[in-house]
C-alpha atoms as a printed R data frame, in Angstrom:
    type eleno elety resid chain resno       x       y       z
1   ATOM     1    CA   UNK     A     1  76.548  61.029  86.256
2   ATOM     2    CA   UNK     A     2  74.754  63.264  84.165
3   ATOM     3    CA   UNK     A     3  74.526  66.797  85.610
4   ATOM     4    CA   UNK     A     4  72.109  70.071  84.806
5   ATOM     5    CA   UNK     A     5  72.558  73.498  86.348
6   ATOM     6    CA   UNK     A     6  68.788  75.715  86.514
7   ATOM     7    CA   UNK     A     7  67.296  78.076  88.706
8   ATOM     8    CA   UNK     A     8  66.309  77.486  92.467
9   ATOM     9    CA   UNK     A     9  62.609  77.368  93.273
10  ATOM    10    CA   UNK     A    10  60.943  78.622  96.220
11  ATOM    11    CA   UNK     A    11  59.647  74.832  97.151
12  ATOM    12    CA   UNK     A    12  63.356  73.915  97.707
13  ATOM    13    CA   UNK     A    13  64.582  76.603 100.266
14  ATOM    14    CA   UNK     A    14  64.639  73.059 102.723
15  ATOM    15    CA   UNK     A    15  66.564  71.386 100.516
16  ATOM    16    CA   UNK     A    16  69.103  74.043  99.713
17  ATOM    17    CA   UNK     A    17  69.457  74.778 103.046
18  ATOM    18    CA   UNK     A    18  70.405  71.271 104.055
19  ATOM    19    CA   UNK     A    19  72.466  71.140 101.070
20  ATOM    20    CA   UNK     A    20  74.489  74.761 102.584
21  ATOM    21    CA   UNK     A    21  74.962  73.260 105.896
22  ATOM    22    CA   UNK     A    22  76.835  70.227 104.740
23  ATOM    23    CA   UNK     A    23  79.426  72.577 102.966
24  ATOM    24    CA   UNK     A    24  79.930  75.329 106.416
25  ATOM    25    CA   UNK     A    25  79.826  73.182 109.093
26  ATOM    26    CA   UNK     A    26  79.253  76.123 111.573
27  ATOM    27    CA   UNK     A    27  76.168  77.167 109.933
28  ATOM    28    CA   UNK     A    28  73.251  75.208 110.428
29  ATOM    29    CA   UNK     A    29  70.198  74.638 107.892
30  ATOM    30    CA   UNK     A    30  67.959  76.635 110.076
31  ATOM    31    CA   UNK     A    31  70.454  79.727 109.505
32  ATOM    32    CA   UNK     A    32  70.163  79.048 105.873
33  ATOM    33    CA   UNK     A    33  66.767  79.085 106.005
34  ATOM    34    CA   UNK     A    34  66.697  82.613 107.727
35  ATOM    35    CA   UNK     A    35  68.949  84.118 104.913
36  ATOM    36    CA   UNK     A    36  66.646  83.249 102.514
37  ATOM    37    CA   UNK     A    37  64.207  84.965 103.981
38  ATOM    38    CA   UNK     A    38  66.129  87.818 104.380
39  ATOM    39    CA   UNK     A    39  67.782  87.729 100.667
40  ATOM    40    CA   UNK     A    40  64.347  86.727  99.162
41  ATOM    41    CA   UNK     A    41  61.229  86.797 100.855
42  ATOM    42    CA   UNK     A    42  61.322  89.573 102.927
43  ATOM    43    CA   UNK     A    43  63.553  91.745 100.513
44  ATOM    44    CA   UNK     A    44  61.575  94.812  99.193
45  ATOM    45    CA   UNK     A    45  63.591  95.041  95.909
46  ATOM    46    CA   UNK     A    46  62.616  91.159  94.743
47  ATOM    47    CA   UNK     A    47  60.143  91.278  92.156
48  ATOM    48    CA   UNK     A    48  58.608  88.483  89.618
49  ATOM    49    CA   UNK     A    49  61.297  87.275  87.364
50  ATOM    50    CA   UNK     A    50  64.297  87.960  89.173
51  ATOM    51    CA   UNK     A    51  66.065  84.226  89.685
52  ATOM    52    CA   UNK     A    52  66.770  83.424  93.730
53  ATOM    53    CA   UNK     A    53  70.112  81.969  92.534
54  ATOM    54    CA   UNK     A    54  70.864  78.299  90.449
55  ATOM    55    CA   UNK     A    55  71.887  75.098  91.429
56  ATOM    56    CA   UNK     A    56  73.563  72.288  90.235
57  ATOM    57    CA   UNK     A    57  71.177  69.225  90.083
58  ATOM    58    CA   UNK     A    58  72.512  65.305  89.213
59  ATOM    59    CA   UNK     A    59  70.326  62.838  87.921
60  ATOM    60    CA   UNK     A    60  69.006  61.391  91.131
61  ATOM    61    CA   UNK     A    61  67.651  65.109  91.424
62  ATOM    62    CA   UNK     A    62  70.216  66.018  94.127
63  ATOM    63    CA   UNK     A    63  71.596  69.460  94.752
64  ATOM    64    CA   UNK     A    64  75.390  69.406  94.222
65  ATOM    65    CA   UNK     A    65  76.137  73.107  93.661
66  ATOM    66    CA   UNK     A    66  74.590  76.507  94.595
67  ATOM    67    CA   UNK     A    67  74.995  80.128  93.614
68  ATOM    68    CA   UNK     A    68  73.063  82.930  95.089
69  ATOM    69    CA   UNK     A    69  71.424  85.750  93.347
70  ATOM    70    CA   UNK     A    70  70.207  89.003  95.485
71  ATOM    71    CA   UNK     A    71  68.303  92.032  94.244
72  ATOM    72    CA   UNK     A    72  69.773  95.159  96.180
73  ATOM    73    CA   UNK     A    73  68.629  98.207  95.675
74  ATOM    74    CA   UNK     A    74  71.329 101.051  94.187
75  ATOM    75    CA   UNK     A    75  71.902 104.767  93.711
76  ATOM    76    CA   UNK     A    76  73.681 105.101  90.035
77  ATOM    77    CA   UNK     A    77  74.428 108.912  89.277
78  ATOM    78    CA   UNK     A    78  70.855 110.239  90.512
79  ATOM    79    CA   UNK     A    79  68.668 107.603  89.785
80  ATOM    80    CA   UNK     A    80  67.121 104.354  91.450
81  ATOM    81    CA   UNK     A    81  69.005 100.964  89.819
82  ATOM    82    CA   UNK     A    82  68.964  97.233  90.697
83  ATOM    83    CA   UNK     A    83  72.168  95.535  91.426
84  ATOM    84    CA   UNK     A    84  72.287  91.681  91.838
85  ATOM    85    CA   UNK     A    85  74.639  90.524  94.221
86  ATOM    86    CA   UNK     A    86  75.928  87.023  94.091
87  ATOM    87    CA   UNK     A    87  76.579  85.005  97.347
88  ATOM    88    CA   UNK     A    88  77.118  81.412  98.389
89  ATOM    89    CA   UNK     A    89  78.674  79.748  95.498
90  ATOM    90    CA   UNK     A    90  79.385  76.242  96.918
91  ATOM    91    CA   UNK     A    91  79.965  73.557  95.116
92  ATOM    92    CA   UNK     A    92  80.945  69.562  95.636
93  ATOM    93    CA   UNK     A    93  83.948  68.555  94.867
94  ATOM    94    CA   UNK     A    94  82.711  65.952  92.125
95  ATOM    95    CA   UNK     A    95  81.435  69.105  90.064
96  ATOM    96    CA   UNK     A    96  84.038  71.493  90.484
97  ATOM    97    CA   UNK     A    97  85.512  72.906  87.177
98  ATOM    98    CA   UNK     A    98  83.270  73.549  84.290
99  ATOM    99    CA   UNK     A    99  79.961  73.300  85.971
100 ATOM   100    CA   UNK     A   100  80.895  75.346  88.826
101 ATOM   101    CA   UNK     A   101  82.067  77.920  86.276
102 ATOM   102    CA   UNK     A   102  78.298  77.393  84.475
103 ATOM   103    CA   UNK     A   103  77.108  79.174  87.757
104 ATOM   104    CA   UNK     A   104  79.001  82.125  87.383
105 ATOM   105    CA   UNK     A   105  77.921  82.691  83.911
106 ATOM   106    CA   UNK     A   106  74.185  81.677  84.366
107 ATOM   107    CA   UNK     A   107  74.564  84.843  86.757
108 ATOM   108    CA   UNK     A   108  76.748  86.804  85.049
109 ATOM   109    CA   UNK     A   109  74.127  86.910  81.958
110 ATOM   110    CA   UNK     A   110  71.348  88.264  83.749
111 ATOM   111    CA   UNK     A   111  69.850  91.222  81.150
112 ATOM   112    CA   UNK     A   112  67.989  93.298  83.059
113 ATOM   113    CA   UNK     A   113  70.419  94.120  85.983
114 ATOM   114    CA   UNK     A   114  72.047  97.410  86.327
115 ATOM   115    CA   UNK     A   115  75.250  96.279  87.729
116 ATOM   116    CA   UNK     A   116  76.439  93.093  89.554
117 ATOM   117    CA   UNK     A   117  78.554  92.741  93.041
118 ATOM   118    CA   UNK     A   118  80.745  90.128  93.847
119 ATOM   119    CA   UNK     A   119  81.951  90.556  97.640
120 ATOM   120    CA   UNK     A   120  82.793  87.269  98.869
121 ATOM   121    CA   UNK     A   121  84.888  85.820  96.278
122 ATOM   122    CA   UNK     A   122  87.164  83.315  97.079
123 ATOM   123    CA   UNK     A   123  90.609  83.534  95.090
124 ATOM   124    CA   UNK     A   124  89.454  80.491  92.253
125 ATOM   125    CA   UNK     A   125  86.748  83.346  91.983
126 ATOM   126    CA   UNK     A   126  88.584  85.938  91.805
127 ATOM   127    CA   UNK     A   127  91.153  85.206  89.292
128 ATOM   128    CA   UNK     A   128  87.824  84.035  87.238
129 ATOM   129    CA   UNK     A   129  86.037  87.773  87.472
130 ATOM   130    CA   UNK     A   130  88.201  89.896  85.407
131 ATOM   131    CA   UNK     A   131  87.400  87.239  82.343
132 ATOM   132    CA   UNK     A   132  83.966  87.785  83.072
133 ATOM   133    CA   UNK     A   133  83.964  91.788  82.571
134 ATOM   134    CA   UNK     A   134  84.558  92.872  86.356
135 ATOM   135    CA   UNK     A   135  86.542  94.788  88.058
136 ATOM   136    CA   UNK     A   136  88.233  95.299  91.245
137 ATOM   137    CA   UNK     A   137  86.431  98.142  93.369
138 ATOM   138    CA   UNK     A   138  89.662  99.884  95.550
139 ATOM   139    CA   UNK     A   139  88.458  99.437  99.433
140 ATOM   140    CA   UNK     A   140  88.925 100.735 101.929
141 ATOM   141    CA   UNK     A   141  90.368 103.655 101.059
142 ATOM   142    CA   UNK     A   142  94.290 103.292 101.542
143 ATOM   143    CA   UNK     A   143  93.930  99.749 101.454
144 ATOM   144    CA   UNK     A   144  94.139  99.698 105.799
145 ATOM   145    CA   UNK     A   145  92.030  98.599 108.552
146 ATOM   146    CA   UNK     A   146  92.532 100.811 111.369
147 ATOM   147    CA   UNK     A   147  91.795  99.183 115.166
148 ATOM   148    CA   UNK     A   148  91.163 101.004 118.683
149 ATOM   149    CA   UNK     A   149  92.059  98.121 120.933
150 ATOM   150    CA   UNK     A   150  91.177  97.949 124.231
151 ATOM   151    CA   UNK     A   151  92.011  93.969 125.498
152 ATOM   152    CA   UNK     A   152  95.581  94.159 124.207
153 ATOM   153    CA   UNK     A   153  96.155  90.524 124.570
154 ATOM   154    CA   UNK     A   154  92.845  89.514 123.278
155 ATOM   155    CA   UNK     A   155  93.512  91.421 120.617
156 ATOM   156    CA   UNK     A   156  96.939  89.521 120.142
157 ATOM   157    CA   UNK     A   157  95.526  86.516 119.927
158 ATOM   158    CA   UNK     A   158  92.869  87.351 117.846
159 ATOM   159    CA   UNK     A   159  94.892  89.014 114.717
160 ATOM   160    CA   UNK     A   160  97.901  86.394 115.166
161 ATOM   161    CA   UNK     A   161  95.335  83.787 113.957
162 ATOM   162    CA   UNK     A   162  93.580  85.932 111.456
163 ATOM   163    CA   UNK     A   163  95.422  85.277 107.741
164 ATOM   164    CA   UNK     A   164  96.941  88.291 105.997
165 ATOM   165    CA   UNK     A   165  97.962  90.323 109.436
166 ATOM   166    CA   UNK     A   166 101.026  92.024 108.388
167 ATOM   167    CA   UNK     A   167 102.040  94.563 110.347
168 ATOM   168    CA   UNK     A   168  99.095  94.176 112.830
169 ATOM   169    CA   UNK     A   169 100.033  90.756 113.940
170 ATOM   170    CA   UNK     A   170 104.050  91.820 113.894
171 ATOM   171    CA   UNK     A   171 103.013  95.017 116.573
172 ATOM   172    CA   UNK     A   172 100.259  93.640 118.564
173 ATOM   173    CA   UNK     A   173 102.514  90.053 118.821
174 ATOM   174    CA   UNK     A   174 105.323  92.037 120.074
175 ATOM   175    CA   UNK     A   175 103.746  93.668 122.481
176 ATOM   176    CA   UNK     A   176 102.795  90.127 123.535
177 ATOM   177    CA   UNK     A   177 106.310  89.210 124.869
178 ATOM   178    CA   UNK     A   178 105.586  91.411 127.857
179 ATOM   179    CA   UNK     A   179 102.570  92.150 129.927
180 ATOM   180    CA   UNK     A   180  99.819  93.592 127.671
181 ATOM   181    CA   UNK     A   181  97.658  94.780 130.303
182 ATOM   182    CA   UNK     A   182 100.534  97.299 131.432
183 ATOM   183    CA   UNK     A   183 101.031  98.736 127.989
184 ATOM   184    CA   UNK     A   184 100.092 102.228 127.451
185 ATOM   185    CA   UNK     A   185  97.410 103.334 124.833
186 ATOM   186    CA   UNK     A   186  99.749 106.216 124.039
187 ATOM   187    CA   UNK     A   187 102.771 103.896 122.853
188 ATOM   188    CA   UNK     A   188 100.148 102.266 119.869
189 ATOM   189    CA   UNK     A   189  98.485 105.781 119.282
190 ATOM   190    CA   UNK     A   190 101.762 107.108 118.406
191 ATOM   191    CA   UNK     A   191 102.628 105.259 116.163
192 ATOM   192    CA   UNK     A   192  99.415 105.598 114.418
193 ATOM   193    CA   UNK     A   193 100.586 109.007 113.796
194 ATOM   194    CA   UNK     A   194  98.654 111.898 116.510
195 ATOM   195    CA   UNK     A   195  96.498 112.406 118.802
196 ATOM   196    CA   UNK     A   196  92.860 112.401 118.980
197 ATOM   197    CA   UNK     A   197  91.064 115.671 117.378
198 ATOM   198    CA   UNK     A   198  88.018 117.898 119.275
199 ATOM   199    CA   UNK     A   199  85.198 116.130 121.119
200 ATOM   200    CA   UNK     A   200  83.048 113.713 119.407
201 ATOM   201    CA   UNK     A   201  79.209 114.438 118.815
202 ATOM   202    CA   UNK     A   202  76.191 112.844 120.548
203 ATOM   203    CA   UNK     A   203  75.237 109.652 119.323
204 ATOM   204    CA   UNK     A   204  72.449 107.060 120.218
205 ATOM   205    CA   UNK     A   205  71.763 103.231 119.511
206 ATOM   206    CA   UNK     A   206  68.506 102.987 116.969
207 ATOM   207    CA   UNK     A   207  66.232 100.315 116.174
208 ATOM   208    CA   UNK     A   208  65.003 101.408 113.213
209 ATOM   209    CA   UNK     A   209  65.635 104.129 110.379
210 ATOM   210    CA   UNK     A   210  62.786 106.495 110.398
211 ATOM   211    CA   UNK     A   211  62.455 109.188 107.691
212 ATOM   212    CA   UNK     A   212  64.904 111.284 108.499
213 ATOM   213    CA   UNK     A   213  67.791 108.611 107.289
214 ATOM   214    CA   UNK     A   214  66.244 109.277 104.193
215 ATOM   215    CA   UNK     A   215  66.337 112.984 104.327
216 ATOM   216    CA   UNK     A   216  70.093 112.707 105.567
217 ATOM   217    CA   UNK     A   217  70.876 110.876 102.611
218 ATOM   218    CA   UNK     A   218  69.165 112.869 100.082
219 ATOM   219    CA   UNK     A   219  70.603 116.309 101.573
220 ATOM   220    CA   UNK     A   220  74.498 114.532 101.020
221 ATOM   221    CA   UNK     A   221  74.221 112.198  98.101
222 ATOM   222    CA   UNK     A   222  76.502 113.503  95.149
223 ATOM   223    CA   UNK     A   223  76.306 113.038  91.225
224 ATOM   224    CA   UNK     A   224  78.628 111.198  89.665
225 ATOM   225    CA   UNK     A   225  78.536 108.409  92.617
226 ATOM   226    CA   UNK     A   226  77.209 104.860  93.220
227 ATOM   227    CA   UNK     A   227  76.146 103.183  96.073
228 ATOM   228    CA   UNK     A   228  73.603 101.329  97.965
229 ATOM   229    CA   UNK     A   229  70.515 102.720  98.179
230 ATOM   230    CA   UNK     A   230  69.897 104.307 101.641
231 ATOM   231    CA   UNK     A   231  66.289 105.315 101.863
232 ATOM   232    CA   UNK     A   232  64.769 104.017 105.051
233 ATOM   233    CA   UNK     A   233  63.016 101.099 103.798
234 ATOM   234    CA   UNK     A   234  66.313  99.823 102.306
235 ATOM   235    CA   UNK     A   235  68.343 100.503 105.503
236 ATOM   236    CA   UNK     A   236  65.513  98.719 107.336
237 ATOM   237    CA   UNK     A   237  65.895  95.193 105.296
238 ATOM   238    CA   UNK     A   238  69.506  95.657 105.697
239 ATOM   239    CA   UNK     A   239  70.107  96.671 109.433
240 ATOM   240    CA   UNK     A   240  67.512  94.448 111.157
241 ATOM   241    CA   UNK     A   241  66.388  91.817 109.308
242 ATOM   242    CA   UNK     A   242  66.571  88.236 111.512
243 ATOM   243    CA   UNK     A   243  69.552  87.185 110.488
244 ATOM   244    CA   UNK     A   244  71.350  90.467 111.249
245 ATOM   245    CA   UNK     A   245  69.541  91.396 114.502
246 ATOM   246    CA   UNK     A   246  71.307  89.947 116.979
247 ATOM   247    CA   UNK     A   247  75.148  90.914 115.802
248 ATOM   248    CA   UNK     A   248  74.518  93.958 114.552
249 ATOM   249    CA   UNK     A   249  74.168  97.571 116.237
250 ATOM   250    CA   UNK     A   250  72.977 100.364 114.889
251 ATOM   251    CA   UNK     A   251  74.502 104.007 115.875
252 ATOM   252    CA   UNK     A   252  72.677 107.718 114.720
253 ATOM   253    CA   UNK     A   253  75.122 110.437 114.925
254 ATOM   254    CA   UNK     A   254  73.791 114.091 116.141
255 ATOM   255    CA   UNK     A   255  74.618 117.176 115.290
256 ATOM   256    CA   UNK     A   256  74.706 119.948 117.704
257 ATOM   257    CA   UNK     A   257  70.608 120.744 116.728
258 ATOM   258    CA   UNK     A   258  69.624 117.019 118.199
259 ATOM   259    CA   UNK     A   259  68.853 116.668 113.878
260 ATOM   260    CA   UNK     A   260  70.811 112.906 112.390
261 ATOM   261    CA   UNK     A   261  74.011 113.925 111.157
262 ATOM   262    CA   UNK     A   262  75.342 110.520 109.716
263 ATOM   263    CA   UNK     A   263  75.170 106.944 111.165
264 ATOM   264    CA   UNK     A   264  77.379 103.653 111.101
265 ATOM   265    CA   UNK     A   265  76.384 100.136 112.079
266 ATOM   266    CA   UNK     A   266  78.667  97.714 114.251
267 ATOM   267    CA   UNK     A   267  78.841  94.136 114.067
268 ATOM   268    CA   UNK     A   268  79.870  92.094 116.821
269 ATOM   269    CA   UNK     A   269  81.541  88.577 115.894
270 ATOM   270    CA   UNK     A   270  83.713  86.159 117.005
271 ATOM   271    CA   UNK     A   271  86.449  85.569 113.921
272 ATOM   272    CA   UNK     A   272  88.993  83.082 113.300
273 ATOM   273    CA   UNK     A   273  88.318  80.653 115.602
274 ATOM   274    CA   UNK     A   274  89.929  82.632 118.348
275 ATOM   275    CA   UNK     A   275  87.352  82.699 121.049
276 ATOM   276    CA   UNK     A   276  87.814  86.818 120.830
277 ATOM   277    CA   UNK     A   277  85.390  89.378 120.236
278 ATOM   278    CA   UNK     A   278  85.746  92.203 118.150
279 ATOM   279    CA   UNK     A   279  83.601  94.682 116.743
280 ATOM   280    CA   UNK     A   280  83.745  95.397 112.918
281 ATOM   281    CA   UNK     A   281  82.251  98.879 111.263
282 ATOM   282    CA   UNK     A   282  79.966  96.991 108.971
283 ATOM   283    CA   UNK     A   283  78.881 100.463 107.340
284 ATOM   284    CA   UNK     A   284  78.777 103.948 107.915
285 ATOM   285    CA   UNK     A   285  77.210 107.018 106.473
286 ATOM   286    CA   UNK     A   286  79.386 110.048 107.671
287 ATOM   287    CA   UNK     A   287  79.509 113.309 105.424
288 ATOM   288    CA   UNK     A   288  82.101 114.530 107.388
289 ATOM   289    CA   UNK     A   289  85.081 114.645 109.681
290 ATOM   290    CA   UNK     A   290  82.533 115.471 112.618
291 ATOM   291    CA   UNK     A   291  80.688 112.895 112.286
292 ATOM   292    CA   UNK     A   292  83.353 110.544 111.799
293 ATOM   293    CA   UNK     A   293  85.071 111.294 115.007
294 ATOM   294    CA   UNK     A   294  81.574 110.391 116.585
295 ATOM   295    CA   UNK     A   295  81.196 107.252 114.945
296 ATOM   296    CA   UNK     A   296  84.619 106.207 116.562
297 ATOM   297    CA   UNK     A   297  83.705 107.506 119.612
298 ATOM   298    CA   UNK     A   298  80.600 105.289 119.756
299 ATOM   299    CA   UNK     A   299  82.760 102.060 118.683
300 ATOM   300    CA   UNK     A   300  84.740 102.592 121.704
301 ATOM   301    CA   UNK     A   301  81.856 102.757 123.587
302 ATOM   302    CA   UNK     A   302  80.085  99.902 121.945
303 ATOM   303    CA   UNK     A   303  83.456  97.873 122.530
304 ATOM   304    CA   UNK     A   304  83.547  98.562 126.173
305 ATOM   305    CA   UNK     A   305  80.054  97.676 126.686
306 ATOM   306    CA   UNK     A   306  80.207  94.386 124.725
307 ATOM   307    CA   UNK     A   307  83.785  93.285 125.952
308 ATOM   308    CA   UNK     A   308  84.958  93.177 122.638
309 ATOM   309    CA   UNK     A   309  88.670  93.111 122.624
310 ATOM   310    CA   UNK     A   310  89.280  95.740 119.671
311 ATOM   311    CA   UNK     A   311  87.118  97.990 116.997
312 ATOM   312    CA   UNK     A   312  87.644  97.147 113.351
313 ATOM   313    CA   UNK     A   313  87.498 100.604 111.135
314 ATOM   314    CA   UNK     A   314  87.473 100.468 107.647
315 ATOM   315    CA   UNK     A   315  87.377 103.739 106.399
316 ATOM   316    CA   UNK     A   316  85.500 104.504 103.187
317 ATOM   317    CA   UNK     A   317  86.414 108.076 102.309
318 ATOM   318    CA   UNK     A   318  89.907 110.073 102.879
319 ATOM   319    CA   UNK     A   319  88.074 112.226 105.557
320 ATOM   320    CA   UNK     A   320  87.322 109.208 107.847
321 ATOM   321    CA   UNK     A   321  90.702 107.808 107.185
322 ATOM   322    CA   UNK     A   322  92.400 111.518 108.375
323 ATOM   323    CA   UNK     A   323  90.124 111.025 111.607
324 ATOM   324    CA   UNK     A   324  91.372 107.334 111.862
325 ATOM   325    CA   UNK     A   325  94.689 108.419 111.750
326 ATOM   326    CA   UNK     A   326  94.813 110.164 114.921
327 ATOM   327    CA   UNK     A   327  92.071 108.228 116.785
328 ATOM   328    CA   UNK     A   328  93.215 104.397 116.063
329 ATOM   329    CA   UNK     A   329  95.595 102.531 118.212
330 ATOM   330    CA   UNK     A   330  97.065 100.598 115.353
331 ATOM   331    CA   UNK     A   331  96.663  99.529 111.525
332 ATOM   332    CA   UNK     A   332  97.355  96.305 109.331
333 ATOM   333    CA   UNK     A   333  96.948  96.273 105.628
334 ATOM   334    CA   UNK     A   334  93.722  94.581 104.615
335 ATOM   335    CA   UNK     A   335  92.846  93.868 100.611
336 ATOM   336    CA   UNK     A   336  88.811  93.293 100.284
337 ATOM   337    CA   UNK     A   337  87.766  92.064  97.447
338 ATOM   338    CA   UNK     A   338  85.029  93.347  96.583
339 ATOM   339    CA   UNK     A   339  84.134  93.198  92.260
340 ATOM   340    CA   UNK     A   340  81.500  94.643  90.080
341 ATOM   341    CA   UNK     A   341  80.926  95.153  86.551
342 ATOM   342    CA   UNK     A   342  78.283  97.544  84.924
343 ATOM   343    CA   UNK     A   343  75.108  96.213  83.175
344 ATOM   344    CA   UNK     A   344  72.325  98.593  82.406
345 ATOM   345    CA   UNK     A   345  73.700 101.123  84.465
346 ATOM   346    CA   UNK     A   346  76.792 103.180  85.089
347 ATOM   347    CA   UNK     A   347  79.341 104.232  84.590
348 ATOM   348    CA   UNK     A   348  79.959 105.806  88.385
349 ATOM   349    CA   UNK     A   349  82.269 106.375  90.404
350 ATOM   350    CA   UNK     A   350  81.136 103.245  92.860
351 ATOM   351    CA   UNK     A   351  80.946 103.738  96.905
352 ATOM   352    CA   UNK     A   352  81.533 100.132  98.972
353 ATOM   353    CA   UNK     A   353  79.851  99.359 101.597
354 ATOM   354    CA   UNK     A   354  80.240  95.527 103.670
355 ATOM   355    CA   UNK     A   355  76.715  95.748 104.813
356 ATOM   356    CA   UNK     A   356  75.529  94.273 101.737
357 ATOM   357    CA   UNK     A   357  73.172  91.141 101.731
358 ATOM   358    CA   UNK     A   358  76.142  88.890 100.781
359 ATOM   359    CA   UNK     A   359  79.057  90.099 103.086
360 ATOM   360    CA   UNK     A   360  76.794  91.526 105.875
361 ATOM   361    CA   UNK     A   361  74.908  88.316 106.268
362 ATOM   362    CA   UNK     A   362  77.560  85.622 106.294
């Protein structure tokens, strides 16, 4: 069967998307459809010229592979850039191997981008990257997750099914042998290492990013640095576009003036398969240790409020990590791969964030 691999047109989002939901059962065509939207459509970075992704097509005109391409919007050492982001690569099992590999290069050879994300790599992908030019973006900082749990058995059951626990799923399953609802906080807090620092700020739920998340982020921004752009038109398209809406929560953190501080959004999912909830920091903005402590403060609260059995922290600078420390019940070791390599752009000293289109979508 003769095979081609080409760019995606916008006539075949239907096609695509029934293509997608054949290869993740949980995720229907019509969620597929929304993402496009989201990644395409309704994306204020997408501009003539800039391929939606490519596809593998046979000879009867059928789509039997599919990798993503999404224009997001970047900060590269003081000045506005345009980083592709790659998502989705699926492929049949017929055409894995060489073809599969022609998507990855068809993306990978894109001229006029100024630096290229990979975040949800699987490990054939990953062990491909480095021979493609990437590299391997250290995250989070200290390579740990840090959870506040609250449901202590939910909580066991949900990271003794997650892969990779470590020394999350070897406390929390111990703690299982007896009655977790009778376990003190204090026990898991010390051995996170301290107790909780001064009182948190005021924060409040948003539903959209007004000018002043602009301002915030131009007052705090640094030379030298990388990272998703976070003007409020950006932050818009990423916090509450459709597919996003309904999981995610977003959380402005005040200073003592009533004037934003920092903010963080929370995403509420159900992972593994466990039938647990569990509230994940899907990116935060927080110059400081103040406002870090108030971010926590408002996962609790979020947690509480949405029954979620635990808060997931990732912390993305050493000064969130020192308030996670003291504040977090418990940590496991957690290796994200998230890759990039330069194009037009760089070199910077490159910021993660999970609330990309690719990770923060899926």
């Amino acid at each position: 069967m003769k095979m081609k691999v080409r760019t995606i047109n916008t006539d075949e989002y239907e096609g695509l998307a029934a293509f997608l939901a054949t290869q993740v059962e949980t995720d229907p065509a019509e969620l597929w459809l929304s993402r496009f939207g989201m990644w395409w459509e309704n994306n204020p970075a997408m501009a003539e010229g800039i391929p939606r992704g490519w596809v593998i097509e046979d000879d009867e005109h059928e789509i039997a592979g599919f990798l993503g391409n999404i224009p997001v919007p970047f900060w590269v050492d003081g000045h506005l850039a345009l980083a592709r982001a790659a998502s989705s690569w699926y492929v049949r099992p017929e055409v894995r191997g060489v073809l599969g590999l022609q998507l990855n290069i068809a993306y990978s050879r894109q001229k006029d981008a100024d630096l290229f994300i990979r975040t949800t790599p699987n490990e054939l992908v990953q062990a491909m990257l480095p021979r493609l030019g990437f590299e391997r973006a250290a995250f989070p900082v200290g390579g740990r997750e840090y959870l506040c749990v609250r449901d202590y058995g939910g909580a066991a059951a949900l990271y003794g099914a997650s892969p990779g626990t470590g020394g999350t799923k070897r406390a929390l399953t111990s703690l299982a042998r007896g009655p977790l609802t009778a376990v003190s906080p204090l026990l898991l807090r010390h051995r996170a290492g301290g107790g909780p620092e001064a009182a948190a700020g005021a924060w409040e739920v948003c539903t959209r990013c007004g000018r002043e998340f602009t301002a915030c982020w131009e007052e705090f921004r640094r030379p030298g640095t990388a990272s998703v752009a976070r003007d409020a038109q950006t932050l818009e398209w990423l916090y509450f576009s459709e597919p996003v809406a309904g999981k995610r929560t977003v959380v402005a953190c005040r200073d003592k003036d009533g004037e934003l501080a920092g903010y963080c959004a929370f995403d509420l999912l159900t992972p593994y398969g466990a039938g647990v909830q569990v509230l994940i920091l899907r990116d935060a903005f927080l110059p400081d240790r103040a406002t870090a402590r108030t971010a926590v403060a408002a996962g609790k609260a979020l947690a509480e409020e949405k029954d979620a059995a635990t808060v997931a922290f990732w912390p993305a600078s050493r000064r969130m990590e020192e308030v996670l420390k003291a504040e977090a019940t418990t940590s496991r070791q957690t290796d994200y791969g998230y890759f990039y390599r330069w194009g037009r752009a760089g070199p910077a000293v490159l910021l993660p964030s999970t609330v990309d289109p690719d990770r923060g979508t899926l």
